[in-house]
N, CA, C and O atoms as a Tinker XYZ file with bonds, in Angstrom:
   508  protein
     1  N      0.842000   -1.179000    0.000000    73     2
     2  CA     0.000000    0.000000    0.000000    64     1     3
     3  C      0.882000    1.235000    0.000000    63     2     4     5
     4  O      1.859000    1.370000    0.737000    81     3
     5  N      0.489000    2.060000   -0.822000    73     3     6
     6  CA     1.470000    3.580000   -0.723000    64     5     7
     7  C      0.794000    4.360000    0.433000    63     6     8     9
     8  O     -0.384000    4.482000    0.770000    81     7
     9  N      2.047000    4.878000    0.955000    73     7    10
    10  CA     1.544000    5.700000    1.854000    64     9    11
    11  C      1.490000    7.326000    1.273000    63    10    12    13
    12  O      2.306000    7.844000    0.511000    81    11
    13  N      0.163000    8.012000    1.929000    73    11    14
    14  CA    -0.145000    9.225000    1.140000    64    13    15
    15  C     -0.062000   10.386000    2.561000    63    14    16    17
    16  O     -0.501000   10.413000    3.710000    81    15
    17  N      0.888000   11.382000    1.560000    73    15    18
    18  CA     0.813000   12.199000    2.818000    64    17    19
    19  C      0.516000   13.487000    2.106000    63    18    20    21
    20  O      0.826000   13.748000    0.944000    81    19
    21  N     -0.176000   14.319000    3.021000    73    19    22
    22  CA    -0.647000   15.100000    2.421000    64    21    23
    23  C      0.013000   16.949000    2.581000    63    22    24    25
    24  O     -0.540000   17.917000    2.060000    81    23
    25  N      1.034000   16.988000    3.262000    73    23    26
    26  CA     2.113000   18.120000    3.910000    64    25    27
    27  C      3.549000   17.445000    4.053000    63    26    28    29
    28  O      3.632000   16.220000    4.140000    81    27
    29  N      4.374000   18.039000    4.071000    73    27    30
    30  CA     5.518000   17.958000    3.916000    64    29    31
    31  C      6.744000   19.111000    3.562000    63    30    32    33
    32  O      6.935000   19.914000    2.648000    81    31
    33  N      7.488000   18.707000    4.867000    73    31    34
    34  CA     8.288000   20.489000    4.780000    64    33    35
    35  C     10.220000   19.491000    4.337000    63    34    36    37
    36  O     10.592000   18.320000    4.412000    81    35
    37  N     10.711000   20.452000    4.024000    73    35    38
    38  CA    12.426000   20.353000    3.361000    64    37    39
    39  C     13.152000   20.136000    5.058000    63    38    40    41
    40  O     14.096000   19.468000    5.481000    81    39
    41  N     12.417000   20.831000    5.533000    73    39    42
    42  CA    13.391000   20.691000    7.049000    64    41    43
    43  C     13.297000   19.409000    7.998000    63    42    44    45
    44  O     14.161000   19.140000    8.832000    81    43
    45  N     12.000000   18.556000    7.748000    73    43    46
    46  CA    11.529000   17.601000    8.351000    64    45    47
    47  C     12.028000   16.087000    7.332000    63    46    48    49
    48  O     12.601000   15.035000    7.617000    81    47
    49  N     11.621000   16.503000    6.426000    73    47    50
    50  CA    11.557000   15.323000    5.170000    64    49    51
    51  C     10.364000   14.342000    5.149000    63    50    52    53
    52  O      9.197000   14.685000    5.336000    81    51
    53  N     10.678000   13.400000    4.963000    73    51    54
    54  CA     9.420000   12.351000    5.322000    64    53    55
    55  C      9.321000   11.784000    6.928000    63    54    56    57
    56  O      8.392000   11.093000    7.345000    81    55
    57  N     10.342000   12.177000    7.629000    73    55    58
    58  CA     9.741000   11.621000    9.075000    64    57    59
    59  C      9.011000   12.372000    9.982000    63    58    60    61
    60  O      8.814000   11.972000   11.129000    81    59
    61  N      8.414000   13.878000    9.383000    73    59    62
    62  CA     7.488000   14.650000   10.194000    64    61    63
    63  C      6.543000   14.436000    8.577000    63    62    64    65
    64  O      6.170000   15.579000    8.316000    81    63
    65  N      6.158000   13.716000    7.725000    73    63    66
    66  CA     5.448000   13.833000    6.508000    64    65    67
    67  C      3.975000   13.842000    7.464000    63    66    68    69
    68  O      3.727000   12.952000    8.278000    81    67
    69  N      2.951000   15.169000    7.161000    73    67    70
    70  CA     1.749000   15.295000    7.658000    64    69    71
    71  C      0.366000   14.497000    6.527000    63    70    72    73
    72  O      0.581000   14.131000    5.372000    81    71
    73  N     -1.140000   14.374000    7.325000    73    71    74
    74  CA    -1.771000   13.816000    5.956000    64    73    75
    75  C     -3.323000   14.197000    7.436000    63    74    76    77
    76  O     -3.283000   14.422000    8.646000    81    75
    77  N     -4.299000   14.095000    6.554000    73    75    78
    78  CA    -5.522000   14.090000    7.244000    64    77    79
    79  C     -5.954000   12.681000    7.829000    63    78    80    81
    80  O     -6.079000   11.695000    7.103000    81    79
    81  N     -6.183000   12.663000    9.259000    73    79    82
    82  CA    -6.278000   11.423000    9.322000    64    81    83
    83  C     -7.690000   11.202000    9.462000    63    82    84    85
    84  O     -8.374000   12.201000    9.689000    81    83
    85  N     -8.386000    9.839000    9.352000    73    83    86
    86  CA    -9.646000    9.960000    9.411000    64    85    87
    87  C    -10.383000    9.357000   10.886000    63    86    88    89
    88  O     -9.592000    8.523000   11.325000    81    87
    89  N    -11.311000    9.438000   11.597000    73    87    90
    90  CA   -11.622000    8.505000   12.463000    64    89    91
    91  C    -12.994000    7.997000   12.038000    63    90    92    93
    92  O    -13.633000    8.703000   11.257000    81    91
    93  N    -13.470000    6.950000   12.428000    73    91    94
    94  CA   -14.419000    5.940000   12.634000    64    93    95
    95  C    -14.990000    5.423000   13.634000    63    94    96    97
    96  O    -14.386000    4.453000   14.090000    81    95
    97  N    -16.482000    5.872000   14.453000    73    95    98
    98  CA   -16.039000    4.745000   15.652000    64    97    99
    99  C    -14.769000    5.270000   16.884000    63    98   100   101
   100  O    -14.150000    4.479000   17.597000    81    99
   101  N    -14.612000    6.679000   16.890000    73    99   102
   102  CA   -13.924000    6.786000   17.818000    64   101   103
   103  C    -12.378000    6.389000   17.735000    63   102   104   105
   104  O    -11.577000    6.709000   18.614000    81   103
   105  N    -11.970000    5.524000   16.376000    73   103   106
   106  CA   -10.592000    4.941000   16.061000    64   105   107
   107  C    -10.372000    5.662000   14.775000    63   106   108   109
   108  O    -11.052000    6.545000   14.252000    81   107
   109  N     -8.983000    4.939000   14.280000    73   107   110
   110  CA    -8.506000    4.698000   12.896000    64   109   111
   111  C     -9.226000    3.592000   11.970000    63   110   112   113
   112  O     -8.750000    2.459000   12.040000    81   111
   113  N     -9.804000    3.702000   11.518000    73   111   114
   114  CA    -9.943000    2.684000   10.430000    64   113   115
   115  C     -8.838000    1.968000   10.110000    63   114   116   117
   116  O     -7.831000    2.289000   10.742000    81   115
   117  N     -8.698000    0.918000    9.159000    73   115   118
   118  CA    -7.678000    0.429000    8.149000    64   117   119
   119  C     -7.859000    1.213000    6.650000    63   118   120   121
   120  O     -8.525000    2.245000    6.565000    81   119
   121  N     -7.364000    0.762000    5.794000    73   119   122
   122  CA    -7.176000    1.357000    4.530000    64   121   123
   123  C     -8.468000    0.741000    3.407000    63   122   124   125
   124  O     -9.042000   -0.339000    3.545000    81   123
   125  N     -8.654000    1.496000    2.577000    73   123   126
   126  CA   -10.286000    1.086000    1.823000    64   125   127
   127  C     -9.122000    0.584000    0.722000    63   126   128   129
   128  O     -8.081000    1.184000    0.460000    81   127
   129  N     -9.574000   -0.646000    0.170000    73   127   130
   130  CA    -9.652000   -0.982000   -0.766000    64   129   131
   131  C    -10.666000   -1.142000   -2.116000    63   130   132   133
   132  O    -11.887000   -0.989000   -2.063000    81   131
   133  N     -9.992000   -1.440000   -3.184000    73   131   134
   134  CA   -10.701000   -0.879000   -4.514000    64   133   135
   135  C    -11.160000   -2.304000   -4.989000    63   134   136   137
   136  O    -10.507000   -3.267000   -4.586000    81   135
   137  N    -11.904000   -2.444000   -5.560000    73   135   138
   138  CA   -12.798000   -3.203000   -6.345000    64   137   139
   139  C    -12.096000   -3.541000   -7.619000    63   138   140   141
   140  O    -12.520000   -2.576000   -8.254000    81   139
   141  N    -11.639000   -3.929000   -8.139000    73   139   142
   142  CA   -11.057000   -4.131000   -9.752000    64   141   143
   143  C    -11.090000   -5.196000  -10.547000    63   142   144   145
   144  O    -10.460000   -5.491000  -11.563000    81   143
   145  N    -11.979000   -5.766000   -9.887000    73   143   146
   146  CA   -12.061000   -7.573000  -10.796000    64   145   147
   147  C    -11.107000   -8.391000   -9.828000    63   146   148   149
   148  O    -11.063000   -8.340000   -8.598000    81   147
   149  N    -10.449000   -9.063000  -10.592000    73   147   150
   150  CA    -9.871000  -10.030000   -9.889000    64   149   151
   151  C     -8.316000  -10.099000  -10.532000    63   150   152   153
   152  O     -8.185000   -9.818000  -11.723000    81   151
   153  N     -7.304000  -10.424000   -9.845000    73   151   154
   154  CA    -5.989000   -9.974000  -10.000000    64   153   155
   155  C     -5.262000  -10.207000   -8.313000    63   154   156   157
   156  O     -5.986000  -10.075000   -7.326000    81   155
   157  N     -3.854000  -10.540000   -8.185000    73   155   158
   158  CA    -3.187000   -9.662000   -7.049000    64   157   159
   159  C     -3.328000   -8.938000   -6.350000    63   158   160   161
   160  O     -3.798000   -9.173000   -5.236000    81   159
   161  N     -3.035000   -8.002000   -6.683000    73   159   162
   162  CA    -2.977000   -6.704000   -6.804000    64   161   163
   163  C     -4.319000   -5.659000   -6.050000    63   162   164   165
   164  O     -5.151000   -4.969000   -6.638000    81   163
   165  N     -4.170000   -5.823000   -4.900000    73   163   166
   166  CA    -5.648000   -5.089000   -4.849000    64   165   167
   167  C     -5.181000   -3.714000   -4.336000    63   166   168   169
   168  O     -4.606000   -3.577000   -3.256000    81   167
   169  N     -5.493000   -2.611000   -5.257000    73   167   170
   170  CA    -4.820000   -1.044000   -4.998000    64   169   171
   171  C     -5.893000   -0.610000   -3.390000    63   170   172   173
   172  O     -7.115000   -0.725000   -3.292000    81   171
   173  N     -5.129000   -0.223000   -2.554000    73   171   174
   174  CA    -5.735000    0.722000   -1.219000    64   173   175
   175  C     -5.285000    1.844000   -1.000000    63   174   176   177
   176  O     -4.161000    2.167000   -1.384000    81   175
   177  N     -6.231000    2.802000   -0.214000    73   175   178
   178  CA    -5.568000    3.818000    0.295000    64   177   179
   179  C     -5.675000    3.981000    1.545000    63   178   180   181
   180  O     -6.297000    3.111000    2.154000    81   179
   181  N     -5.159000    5.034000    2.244000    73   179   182
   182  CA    -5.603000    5.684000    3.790000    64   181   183
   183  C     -6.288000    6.947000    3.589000    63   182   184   185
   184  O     -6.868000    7.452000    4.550000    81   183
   185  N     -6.293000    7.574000    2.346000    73   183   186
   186  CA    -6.419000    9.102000    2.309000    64   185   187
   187  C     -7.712000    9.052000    2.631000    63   186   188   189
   188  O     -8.481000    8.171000    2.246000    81   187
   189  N     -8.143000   10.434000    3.685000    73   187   190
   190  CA    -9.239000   10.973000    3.967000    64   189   191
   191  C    -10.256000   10.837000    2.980000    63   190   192   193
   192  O    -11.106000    9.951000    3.069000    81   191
   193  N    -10.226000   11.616000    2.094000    73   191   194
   194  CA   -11.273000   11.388000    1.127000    64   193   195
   195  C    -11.922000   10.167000    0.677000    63   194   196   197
   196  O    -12.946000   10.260000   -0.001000    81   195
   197  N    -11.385000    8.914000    1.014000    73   195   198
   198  CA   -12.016000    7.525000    0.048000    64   197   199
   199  C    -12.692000    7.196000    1.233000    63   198   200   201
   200  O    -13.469000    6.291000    0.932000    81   199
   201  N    -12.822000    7.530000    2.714000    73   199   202
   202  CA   -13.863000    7.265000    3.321000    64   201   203
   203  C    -15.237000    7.985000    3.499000    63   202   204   205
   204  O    -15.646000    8.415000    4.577000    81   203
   205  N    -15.871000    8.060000    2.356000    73   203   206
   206  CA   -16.777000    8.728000    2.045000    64   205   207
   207  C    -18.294000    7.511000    2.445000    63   206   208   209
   208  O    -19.360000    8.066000    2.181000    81   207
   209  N    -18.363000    6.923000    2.669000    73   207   210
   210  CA   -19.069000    5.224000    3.227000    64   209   211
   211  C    -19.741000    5.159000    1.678000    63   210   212   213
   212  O    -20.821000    4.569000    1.678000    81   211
   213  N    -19.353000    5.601000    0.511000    73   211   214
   214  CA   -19.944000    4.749000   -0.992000    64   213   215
   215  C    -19.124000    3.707000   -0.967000    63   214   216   217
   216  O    -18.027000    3.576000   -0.423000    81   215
   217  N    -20.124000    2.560000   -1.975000    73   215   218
   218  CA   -19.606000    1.699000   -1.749000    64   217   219
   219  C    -18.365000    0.484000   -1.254000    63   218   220   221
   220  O    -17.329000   -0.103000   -1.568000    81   219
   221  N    -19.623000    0.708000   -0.046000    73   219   222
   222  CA   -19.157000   -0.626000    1.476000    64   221   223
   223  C    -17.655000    0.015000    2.022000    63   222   224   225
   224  O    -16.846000   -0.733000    2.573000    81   223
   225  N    -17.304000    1.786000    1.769000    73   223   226
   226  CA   -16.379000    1.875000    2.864000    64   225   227
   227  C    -16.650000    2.485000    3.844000    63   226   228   229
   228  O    -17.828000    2.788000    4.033000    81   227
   229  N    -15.639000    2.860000    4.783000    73   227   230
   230  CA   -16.263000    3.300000    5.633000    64   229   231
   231  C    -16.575000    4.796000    5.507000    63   230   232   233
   232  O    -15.941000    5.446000    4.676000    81   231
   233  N    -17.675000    5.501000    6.407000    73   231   234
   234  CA   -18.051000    6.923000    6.137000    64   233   235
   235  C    -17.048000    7.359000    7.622000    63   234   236   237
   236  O    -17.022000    6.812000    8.724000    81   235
   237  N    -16.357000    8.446000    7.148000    73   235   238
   238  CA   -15.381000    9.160000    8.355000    64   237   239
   239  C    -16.480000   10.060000    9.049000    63   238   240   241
   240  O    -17.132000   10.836000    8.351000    81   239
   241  N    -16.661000    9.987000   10.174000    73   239   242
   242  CA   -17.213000   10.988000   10.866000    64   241   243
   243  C    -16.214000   12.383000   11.979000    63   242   244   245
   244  O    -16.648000   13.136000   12.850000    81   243
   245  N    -14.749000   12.206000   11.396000    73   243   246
   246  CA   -14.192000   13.286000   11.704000    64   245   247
   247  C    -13.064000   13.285000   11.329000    63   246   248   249
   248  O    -12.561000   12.221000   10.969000    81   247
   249  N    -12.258000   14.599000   11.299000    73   247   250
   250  CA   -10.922000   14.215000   10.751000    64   249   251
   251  C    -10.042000   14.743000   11.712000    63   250   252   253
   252  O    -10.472000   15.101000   12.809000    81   251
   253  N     -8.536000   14.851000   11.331000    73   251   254
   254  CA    -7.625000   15.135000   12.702000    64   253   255
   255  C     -6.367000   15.276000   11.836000    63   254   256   257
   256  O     -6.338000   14.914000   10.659000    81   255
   257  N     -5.216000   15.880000   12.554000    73   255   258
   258  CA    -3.866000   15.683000   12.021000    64   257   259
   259  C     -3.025000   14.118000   12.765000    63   258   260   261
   260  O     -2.827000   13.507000   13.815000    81   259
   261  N     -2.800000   14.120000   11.465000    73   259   262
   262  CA    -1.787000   12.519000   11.489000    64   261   263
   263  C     -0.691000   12.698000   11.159000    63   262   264   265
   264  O     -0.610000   13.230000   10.052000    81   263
   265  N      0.814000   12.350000   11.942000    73   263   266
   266  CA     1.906000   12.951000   11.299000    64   265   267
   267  C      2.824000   11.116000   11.438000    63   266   268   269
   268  O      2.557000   10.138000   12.136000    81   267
   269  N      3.886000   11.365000   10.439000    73   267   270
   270  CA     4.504000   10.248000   10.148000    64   269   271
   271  C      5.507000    9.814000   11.093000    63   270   272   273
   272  O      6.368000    9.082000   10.604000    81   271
   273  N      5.616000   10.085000   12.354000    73   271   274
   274  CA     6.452000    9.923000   13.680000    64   273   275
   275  C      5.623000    9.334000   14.460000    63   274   276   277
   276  O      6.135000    8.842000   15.465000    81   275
   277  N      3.938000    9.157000   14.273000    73   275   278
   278  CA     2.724000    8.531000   14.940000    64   277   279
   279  C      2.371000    9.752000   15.645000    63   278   280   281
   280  O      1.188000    9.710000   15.984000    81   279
   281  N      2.733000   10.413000   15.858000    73   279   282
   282  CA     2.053000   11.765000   16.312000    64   281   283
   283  C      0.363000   11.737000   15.621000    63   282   284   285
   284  O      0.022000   11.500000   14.462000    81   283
   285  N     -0.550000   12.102000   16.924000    73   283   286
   286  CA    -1.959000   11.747000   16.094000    64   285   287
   287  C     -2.421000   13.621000   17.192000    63   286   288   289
   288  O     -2.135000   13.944000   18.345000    81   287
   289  N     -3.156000   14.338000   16.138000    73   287   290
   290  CA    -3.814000   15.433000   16.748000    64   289   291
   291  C     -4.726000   15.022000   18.102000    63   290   292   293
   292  O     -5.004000   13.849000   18.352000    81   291
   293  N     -5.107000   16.031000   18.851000    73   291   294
   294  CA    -5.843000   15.465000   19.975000    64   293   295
   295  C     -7.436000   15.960000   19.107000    63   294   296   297
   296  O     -8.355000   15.142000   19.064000    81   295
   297  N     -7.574000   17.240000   18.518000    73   295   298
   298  CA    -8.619000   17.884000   18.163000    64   297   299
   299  C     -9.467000   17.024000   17.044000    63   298   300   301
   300  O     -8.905000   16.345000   16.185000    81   299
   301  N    -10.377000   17.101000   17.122000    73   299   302
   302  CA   -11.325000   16.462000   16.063000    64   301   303
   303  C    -12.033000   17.411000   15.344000    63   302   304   305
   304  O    -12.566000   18.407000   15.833000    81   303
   305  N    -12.030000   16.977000   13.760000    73   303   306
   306  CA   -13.332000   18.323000   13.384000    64   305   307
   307  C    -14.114000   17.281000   12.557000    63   306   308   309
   308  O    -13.777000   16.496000   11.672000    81   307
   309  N    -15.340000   17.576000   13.199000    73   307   310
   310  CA   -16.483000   16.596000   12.585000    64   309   311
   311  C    -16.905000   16.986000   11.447000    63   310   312   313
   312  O    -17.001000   18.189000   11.204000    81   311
   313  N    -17.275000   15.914000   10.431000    73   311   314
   314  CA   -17.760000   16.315000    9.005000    64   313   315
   315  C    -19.168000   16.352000    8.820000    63   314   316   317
   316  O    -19.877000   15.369000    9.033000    81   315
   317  N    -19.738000   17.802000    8.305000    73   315   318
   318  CA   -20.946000   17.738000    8.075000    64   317   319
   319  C    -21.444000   16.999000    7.082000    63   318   320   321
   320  O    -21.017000   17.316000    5.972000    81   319
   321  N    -22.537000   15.734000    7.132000    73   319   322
   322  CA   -22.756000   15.136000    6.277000    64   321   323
   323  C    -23.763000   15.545000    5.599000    63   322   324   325
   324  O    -23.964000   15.097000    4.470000    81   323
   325  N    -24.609000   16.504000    6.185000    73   323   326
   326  CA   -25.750000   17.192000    5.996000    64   325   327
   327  C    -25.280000   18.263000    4.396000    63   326   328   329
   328  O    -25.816000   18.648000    3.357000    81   327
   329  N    -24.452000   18.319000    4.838000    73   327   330
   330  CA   -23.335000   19.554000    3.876000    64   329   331
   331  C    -23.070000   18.874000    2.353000    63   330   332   333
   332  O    -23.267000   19.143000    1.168000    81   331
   333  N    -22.543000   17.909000    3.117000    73   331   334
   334  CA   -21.925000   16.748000    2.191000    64   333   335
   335  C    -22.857000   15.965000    1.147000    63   334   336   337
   336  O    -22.802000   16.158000   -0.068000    81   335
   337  N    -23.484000   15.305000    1.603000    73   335   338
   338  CA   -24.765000   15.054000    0.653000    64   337   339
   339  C    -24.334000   13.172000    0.540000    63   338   340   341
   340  O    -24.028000   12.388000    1.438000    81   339
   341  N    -24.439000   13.027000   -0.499000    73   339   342
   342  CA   -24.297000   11.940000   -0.898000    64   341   343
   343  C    -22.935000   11.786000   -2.127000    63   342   344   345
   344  O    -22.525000   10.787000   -2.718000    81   343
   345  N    -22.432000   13.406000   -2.192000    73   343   346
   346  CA   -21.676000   13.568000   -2.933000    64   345   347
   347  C    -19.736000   12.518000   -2.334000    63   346   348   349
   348  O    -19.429000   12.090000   -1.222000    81   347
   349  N    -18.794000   12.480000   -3.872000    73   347   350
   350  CA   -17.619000   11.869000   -3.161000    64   349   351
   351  C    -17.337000   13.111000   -2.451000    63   350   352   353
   352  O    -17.853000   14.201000   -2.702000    81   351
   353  N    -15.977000   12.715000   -1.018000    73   351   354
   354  CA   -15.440000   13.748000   -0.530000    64   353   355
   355  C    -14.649000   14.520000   -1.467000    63   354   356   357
   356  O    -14.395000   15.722000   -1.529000    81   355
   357  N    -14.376000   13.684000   -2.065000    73   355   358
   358  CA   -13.146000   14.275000   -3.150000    64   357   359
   359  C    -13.624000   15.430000   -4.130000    63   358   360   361
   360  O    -12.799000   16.002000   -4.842000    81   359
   361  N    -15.261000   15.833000   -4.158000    73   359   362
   362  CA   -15.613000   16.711000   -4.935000    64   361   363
   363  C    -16.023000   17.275000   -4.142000    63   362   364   365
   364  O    -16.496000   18.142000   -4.877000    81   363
   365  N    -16.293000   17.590000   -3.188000    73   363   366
   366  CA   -16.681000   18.462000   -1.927000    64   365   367
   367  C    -15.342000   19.157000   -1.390000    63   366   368   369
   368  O    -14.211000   18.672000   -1.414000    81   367
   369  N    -15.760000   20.487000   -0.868000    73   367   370
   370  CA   -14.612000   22.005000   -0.430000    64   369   371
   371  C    -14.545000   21.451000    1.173000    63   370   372   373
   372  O    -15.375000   21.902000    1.962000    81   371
   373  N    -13.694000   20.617000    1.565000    73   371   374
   374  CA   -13.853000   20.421000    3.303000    64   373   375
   375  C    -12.892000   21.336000    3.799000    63   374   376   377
   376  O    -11.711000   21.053000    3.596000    81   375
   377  N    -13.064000   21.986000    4.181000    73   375   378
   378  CA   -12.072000   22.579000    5.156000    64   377   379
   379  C    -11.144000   21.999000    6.130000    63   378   380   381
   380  O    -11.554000   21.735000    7.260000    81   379
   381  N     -9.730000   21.743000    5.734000    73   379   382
   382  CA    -8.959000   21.419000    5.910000    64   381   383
   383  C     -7.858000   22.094000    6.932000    63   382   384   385
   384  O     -6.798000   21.531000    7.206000    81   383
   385  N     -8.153000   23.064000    7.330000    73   383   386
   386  CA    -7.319000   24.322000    7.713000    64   385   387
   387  C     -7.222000   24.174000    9.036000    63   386   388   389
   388  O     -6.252000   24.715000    9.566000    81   387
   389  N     -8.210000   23.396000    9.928000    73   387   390
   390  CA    -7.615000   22.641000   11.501000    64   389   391
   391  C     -7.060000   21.390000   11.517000    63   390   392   393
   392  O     -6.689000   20.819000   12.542000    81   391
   393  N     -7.012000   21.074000   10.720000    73   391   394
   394  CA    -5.822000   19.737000   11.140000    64   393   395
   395  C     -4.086000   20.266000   10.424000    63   394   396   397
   396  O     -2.967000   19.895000   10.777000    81   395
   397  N     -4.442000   21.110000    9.483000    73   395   398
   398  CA    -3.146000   21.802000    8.806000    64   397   399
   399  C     -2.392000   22.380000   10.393000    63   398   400   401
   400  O     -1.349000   22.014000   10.935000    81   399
   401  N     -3.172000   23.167000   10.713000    73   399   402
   402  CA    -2.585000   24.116000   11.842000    64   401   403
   403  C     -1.730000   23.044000   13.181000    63   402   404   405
   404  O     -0.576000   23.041000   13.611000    81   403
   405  N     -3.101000   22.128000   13.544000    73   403   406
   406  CA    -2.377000   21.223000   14.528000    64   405   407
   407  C     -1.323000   20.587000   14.001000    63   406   408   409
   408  O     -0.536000   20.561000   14.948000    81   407
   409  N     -0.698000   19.949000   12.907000    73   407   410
   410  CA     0.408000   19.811000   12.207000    64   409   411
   411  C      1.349000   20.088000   12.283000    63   410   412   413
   412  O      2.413000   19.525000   12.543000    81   411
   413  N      0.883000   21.519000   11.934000    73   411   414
   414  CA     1.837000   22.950000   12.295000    64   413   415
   415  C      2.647000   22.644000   13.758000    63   414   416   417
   416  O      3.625000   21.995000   14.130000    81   415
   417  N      1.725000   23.430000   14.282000    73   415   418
   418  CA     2.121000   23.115000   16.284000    64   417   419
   419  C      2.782000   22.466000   16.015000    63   418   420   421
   420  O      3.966000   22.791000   16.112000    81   419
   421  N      2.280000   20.597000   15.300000    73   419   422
   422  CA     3.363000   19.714000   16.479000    64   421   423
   423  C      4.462000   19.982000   15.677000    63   422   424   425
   424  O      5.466000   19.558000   16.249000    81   423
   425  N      4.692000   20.424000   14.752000    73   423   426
   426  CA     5.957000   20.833000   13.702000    64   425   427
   427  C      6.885000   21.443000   14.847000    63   426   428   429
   428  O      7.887000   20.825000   15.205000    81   427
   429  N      6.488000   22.821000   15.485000    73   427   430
   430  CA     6.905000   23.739000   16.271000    64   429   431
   431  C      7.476000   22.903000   17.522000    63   430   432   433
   432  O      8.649000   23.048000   17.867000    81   431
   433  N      6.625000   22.045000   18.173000    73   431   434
   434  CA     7.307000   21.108000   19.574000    64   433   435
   435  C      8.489000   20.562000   18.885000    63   434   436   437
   436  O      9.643000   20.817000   19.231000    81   435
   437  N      8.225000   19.944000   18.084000    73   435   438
   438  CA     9.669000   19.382000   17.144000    64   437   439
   439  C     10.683000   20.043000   17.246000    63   438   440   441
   440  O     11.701000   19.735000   17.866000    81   439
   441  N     10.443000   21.147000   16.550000    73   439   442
   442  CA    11.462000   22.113000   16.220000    64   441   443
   443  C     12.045000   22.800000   17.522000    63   442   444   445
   444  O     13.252000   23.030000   17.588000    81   443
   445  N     11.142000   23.144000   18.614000    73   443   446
   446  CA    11.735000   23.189000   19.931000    64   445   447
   447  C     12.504000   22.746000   20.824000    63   446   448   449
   448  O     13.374000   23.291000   21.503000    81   447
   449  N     11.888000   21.096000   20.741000    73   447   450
   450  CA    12.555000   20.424000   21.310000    64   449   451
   451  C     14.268000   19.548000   20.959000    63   450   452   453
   452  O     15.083000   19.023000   21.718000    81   451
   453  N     14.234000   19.731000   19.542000    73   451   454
   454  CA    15.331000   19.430000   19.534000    64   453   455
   455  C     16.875000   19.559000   18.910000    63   454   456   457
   456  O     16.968000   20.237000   17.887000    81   455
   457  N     18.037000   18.990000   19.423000    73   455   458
   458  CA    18.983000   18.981000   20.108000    64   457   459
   459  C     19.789000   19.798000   19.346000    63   458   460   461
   460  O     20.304000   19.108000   18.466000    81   459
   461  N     20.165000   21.044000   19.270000    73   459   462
   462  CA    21.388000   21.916000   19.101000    64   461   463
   463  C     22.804000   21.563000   19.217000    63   462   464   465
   464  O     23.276000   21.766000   20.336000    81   463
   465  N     23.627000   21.065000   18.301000    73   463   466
   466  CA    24.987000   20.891000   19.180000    64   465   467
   467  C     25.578000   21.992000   19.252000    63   466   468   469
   468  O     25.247000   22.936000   18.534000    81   467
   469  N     26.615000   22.066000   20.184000    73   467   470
   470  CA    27.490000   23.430000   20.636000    64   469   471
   471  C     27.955000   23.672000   19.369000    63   470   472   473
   472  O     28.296000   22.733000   18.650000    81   471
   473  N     28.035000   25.294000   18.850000    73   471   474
   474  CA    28.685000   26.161000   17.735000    64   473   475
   475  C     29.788000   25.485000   17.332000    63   474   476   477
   476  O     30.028000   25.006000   16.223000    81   475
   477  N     30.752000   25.485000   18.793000    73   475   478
   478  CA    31.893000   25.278000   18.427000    64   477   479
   479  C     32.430000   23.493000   17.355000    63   478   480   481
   480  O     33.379000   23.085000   16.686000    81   479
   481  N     30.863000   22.931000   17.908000    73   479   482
   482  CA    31.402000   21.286000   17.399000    64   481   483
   483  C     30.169000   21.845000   15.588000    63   482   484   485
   484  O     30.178000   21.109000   14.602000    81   483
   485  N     29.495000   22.899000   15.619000    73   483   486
   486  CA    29.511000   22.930000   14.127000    64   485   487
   487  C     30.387000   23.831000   13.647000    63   486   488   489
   488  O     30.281000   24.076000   12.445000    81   487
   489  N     31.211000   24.385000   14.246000    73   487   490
   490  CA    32.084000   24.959000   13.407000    64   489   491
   491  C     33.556000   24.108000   12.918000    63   490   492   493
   492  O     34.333000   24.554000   12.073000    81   491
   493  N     33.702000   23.025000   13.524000    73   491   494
   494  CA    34.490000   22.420000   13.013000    64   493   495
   495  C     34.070000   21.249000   11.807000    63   494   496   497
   496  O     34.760000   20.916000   10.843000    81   495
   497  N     33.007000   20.856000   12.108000    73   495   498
   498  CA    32.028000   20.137000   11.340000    64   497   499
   499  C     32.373000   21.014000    9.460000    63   498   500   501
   500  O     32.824000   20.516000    8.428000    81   499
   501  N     32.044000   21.990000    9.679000    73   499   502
   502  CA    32.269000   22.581000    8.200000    64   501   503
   503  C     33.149000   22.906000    7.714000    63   502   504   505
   504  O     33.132000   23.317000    6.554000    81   503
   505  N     34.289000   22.827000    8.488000    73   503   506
   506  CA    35.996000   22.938000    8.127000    64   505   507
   507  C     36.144000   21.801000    7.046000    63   506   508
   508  O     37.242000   21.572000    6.538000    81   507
């Protein structure tokens, strides 16, 4: 299964890689898989959007920031389904902009917390 992320900064790389996570039921789901006949090969995803509950997946009833260190947001923002319709998520405008932010933050604890070496051991470092 590819993993899909949906943020990603030059300073972090892929081990702070951010993505919308979805919940279900108070949890994580697993990954929806696709229908394609018959083959190997059965293509899945995790991305937010394919849990839309059309056919037999699951419907997300909130989303959150998910970061690639397992860092999981505490905040939830529930999806209006009322809003939503019966339409895919993927053609629907969700507002995305609170789980971006919590992202953010935990970007910032990151970046706070860690480890500086002394000047003097990077200044020899670049000699």
């Amino acid at each position: 299964m590819l993993v899909e992320w949906d943020w990603w900064t030059v300073e972090f790389g892929d081990a702070h890689a951010g993505a919308v996570g979805v919940l279900v039921g108070g949890g994580e789901p697993g990954p929806v898989y696709f229908d394609v006949g018959s083959g190997p090969d059965i293509p899945s995803t995790r991305n937010w959007s394919a849990h839309d509950g059309r056919h037999r997946r699951p419907r997300a009833e909130a989303l959150r920031a998910v970061c690639a260190c397992g860092w999981r947001g505490a905040a939830e923002y529930p999806l209006d389904w009322a809003a939503v319709g019966d339409r895919p998520l993927y053609e629907v405008d969700v507002d995305l902009t609170g789980p971006l932010a919590d992202w953010n933050a935990h970007l910032s604890l990151v970046r706070d917390k860690r480890y500086r070496c002394p000047r003097r051991w990077r200044l020899s470092w670049s000699r």
